[in-house]
C-alpha positions as CSV (number, residue, x, y, z in Angstrom):
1,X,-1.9,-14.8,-1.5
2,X,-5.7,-13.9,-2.6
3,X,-5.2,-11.7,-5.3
4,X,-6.0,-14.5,-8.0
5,X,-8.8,-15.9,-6.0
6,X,-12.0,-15.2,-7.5
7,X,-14.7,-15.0,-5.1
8,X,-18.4,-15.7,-5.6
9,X,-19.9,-14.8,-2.2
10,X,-18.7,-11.5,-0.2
11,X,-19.3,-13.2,2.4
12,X,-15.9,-15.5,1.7
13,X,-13.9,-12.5,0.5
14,X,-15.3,-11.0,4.1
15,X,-13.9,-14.3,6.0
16,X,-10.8,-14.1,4.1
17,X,-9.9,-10.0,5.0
18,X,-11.1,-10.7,8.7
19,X,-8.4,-13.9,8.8
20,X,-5.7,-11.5,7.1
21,X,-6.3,-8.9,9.4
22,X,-6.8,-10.8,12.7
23,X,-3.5,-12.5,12.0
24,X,-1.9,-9.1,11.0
25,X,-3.2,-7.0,14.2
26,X,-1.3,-9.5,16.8
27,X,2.0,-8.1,16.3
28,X,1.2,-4.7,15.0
29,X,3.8,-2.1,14.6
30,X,3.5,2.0,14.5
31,X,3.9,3.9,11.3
32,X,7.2,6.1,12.4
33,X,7.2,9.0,9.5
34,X,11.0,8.7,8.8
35,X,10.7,12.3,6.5
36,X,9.0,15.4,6.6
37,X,6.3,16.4,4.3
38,X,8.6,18.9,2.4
39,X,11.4,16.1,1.8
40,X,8.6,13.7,0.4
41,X,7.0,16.7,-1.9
42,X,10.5,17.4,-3.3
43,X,11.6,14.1,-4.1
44,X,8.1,13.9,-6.4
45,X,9.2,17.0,-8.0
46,X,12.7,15.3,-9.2
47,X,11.0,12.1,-9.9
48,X,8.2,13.6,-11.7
49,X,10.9,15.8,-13.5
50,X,12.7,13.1,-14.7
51,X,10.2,11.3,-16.0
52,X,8.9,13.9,-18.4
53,X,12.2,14.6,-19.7
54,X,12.5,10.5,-20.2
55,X,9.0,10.5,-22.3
56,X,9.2,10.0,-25.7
C-alpha cells in the first residue's frame, strides 16, 4: 500500500506507520514456532545446496 509513496516530511511517513500499526495491533495474533531450530537450519543447508549446484 505505501511502498511507492514518496514521502517528504517524516513526520507523514511517521502518521502513516502509527495508522498501520494501530489498525494491525487490534486483532493481533501470537507467533506459534511451528519447527524447531534444527529443522529450519537443515532445510537452509538443502536449499543453499541446491542452489550452488544450479549456479552457472
Amino acid at each position: 500500500m505505501t511502498s511507492s509513496i514518496l514521502f517528504m516530511m517524516p513526520t507523514s511517513l511517521i502518521r502513516v506507520i502509527e495508522k498501520y500499526l494501530n489498525a494491525n495491533n487490534k486483532n493481533p495474533k501470537p507467533f506459534i514456532k511451528t519447527q524447531s531450530a534444527d529443522a529450519i537450519l537443515e532445510k537452509v543447508k538443502r536449499e543453499s545446496a541446491l542452489n550452488e549446484s544450479t549456479r552457472c
